[in-house]
DRENTOR-429255 format. One line per field, with one value per residue: z negated, x negated, y of N, C-alpha, C in turn. Coordinates in nm, 2 decimals, decimal comma, always signed. Atoms other than C-alpha are relative to their C-alpha. Layout:
REM DRENTOR-429255
n_up	Z|... $
n_east	X|... $
n_north	Y|... $
ca_up	Z|... $
ca_east	X|... $
ca_north	Y|... $
c_up	Z|... $
c_east	X|... $
c_north	Y|... $
//
This chain:
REM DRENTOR-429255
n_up	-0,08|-0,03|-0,14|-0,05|+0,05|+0,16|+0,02|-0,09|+0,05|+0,10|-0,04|+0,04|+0,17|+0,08|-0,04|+0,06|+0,14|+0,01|-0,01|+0,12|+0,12|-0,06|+0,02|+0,16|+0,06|-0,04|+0,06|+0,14|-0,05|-0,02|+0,12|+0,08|-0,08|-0,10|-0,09|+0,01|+0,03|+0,19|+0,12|-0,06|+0,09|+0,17|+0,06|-0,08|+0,05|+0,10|+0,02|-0,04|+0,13|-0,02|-0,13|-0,15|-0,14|-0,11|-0,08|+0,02|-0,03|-0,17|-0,01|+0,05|-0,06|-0,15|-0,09|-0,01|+0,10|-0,01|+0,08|+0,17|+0,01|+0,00|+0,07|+0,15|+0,05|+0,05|+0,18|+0,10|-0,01|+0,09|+0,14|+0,07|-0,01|+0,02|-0,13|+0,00|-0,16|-0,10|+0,00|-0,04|+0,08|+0,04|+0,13|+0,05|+0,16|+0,11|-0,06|-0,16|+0,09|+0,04|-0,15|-0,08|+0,09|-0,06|-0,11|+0,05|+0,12|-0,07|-0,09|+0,02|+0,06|-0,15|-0,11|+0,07|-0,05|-0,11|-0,06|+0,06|-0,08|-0,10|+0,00|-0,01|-0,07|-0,13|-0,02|-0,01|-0,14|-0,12|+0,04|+0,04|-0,13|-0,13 $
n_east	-0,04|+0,09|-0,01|-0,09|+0,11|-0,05|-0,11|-0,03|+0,04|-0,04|-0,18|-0,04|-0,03|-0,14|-0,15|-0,05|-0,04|-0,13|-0,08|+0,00|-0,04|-0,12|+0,01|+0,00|-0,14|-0,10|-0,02|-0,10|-0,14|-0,10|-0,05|-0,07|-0,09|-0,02|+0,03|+0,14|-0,06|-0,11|+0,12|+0,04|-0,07|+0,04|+0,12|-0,09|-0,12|+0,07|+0,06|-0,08|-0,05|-0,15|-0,08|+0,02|-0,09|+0,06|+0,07|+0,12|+0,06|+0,03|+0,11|+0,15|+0,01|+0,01|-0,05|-0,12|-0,07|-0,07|+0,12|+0,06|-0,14|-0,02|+0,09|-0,07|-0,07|+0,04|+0,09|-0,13|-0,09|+0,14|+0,01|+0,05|+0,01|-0,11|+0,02|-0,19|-0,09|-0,03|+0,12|+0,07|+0,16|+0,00|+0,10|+0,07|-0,03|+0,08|+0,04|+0,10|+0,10|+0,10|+0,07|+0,09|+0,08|+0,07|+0,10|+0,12|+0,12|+0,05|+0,01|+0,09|+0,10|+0,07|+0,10|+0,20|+0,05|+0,02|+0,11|+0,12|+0,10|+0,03|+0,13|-0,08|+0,05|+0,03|-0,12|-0,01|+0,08|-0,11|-0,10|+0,08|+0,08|-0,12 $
n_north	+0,12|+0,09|+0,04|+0,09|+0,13|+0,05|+0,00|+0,10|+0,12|+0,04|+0,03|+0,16|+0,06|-0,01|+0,08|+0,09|-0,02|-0,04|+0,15|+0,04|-0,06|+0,04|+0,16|+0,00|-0,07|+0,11|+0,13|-0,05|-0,05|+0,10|+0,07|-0,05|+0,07|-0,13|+0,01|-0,11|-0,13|+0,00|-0,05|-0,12|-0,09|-0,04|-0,04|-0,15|-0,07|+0,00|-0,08|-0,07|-0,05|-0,01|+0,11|-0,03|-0,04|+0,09|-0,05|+0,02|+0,12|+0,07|-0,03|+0,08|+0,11|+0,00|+0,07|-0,04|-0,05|+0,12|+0,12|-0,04|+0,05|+0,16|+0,03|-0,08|+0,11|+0,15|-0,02|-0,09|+0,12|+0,06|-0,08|-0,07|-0,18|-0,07|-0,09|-0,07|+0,03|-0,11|-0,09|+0,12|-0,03|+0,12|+0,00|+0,15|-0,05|+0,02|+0,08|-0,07|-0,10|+0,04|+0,10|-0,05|+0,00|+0,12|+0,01|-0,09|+0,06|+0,16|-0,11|-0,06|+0,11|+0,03|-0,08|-0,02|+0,08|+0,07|-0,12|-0,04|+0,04|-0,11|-0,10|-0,12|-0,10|+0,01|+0,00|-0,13|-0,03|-0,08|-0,11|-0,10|-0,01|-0,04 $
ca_up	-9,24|-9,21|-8,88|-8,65|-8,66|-9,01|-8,99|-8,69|-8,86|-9,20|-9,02|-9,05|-9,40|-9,50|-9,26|-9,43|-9,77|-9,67|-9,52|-9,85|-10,07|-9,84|-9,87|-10,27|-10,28|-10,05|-10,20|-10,58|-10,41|-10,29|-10,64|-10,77|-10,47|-10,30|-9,99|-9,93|-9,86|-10,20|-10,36|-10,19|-10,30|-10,68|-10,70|-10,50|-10,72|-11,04|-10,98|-10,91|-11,26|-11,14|-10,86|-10,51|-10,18|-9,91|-9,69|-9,93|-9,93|-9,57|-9,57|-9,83|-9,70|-9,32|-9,25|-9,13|-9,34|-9,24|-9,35|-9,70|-9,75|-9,67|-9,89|-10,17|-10,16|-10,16|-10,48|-10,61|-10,54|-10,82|-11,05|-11,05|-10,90|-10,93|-10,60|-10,62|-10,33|-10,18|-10,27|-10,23|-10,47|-10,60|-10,95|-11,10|-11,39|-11,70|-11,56|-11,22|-11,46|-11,61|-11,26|-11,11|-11,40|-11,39|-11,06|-11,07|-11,33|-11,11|-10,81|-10,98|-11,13|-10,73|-10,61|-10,91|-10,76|-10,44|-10,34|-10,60|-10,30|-10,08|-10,03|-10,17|-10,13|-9,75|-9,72|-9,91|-9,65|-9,37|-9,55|-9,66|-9,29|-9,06 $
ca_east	-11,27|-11,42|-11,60|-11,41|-11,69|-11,59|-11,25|-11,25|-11,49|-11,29|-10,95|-10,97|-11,04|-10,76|-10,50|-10,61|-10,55|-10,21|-10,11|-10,26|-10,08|-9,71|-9,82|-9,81|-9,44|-9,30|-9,43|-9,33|-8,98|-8,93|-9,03|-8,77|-8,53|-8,52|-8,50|-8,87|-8,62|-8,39|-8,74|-8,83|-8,50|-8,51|-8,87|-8,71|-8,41|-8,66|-8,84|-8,51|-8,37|-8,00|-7,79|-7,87|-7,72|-7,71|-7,88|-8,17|-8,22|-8,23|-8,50|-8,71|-8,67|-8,72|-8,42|-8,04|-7,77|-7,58|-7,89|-7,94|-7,54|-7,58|-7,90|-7,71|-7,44|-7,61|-7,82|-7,43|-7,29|-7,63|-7,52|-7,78|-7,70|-7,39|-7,23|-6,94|-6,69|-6,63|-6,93|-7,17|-7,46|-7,59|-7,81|-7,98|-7,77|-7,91|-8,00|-8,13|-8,34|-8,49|-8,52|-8,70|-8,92|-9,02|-9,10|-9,29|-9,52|-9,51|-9,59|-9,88|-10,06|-10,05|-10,21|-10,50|-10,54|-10,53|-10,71|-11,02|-11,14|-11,15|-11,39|-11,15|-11,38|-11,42|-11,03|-10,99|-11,25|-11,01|-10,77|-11,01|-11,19|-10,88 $
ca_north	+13,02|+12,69|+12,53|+12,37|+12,11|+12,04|+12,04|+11,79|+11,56|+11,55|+11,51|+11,14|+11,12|+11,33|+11,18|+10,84|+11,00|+11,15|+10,75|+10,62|+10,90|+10,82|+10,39|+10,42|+10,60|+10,34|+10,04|+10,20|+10,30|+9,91|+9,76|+10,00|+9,84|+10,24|+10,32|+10,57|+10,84|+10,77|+10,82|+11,11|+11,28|+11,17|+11,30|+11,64|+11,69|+11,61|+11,89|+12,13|+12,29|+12,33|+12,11|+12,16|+12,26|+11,97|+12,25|+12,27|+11,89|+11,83|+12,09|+11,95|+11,64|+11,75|+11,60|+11,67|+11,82|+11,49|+11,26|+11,46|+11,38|+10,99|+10,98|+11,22|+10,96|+10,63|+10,77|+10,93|+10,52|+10,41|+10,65|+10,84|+11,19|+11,38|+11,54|+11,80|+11,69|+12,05|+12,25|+11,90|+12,05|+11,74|+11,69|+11,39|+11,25|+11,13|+10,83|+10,95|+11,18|+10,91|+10,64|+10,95|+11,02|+10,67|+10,67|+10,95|+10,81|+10,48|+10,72|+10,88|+10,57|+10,43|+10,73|+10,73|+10,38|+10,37|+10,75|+10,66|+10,44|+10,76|+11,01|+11,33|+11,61|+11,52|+11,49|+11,84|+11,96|+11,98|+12,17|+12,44|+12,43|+12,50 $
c_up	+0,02|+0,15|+0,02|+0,03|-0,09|-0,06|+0,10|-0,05|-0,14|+0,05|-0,03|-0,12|-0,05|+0,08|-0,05|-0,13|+0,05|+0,06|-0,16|-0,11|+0,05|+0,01|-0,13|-0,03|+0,07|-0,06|-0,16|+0,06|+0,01|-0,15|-0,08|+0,12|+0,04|+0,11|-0,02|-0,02|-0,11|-0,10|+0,01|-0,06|-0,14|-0,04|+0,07|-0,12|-0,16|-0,02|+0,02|-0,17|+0,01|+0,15|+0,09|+0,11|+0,07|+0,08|-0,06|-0,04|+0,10|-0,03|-0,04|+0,05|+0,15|+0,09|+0,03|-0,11|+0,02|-0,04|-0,17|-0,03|-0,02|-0,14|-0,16|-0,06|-0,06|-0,18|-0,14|-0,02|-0,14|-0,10|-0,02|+0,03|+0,00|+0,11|-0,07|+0,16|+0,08|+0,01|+0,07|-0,04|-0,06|-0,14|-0,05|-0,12|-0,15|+0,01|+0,13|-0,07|-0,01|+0,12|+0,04|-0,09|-0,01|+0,12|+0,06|-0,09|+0,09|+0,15|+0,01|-0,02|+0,11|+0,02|-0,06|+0,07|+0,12|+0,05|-0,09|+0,08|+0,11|-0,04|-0,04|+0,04|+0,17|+0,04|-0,06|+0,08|+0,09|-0,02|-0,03|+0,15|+0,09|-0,03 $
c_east	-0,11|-0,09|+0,11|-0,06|+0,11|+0,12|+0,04|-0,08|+0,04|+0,12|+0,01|+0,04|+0,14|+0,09|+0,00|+0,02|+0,17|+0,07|-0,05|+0,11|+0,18|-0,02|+0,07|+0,15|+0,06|-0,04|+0,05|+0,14|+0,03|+0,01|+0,13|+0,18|+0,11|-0,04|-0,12|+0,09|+0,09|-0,08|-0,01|+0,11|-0,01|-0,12|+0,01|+0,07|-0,08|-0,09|+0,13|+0,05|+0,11|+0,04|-0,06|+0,08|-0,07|-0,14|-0,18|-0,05|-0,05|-0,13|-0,10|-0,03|-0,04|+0,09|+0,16|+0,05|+0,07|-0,10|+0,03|+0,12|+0,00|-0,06|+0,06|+0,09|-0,02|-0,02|+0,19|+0,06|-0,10|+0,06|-0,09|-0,03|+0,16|+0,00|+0,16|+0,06|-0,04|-0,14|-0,15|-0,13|+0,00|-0,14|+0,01|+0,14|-0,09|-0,10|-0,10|-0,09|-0,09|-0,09|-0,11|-0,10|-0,12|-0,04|-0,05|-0,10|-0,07|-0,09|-0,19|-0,13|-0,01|-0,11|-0,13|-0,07|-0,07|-0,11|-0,15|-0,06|-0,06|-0,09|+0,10|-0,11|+0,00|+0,13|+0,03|-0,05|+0,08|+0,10|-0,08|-0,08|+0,12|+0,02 $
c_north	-0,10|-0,04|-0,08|-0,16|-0,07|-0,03|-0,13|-0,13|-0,03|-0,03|-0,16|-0,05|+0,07|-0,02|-0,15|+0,06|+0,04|-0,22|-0,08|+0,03|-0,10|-0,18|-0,05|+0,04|-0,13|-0,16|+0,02|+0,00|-0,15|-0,07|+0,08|+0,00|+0,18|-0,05|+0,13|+0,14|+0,02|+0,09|+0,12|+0,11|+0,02|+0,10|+0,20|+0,06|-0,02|+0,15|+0,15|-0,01|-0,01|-0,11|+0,13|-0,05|-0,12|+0,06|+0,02|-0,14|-0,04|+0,10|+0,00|-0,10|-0,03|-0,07|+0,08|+0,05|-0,17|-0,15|+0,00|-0,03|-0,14|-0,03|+0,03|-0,11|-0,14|+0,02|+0,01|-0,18|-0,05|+0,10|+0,07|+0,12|+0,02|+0,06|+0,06|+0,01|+0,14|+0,11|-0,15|+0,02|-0,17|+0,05|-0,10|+0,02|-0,06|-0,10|-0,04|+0,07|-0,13|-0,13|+0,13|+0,05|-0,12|-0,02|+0,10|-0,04|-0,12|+0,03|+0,05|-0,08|-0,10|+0,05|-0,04|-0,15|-0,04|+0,15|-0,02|-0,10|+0,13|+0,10|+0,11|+0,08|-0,02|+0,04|+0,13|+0,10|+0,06|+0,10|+0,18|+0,06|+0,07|+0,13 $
//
């Protein structure tokens, strides 16, 4: 275990890296005219092999089963996930594949941007210290 020194004087840096890392999805997400949480699902259900249960969206997402539903829909009105009415698994379609692919890429080439002003080691720090 780290000190708690060290963990209390890196806290800063890695809570500005976590608002930096969460700055970079939401400004990618509006040029791609999402809402943050739209993104957040695509780049969810991108990483999922098979459709997904409402109940395991809200909990990736940290949100309701009645949120992860709205969110499921809006994305299902775009075309780009598939919901089955009665069961309500939802999975990217071909299209949603390739929007959330793209922004994931768009996502990544933020972050390299925007965290190579930050101190990382200091911001891994905290994690490693607690």
């Amino acid at each position: 275990m780290g000190s708690p020194d060290l963990a209390q004087n890196a806290l800063p840096e890695f809570l500005e890296s976590v608002r930096v890392a969460d700055r970079a999805l939401l400004d990618v997400a509006r040029t791609r005219r999402l809402r943050p949480m739209e993104a957040y699902l695509l780049l969810i259900l991108l990483d999922e092999s098979d459709a997904v249960s409402t109940a395991h969206i809200a909990s990736r997402i940290a949100a309701s089963s009645s949120q992860a539903k709205q969110l499921a829909l809006a994305l299902q009105v775009r075309g780009l996930v598939t919901r089955r009415d009665r069961t309500g698994l939802t999975a990217l379609t071909g299209e949603g594949r390739i929007e959330a692919a793209e922004l994931s890429a768009d996502v990544v080439t933020a972050l390299q941007q925007r965290l190579s002003t930050l101190d990382a080691p200091a911001a891994w720090r905290v994690v490693n210290a607690a």
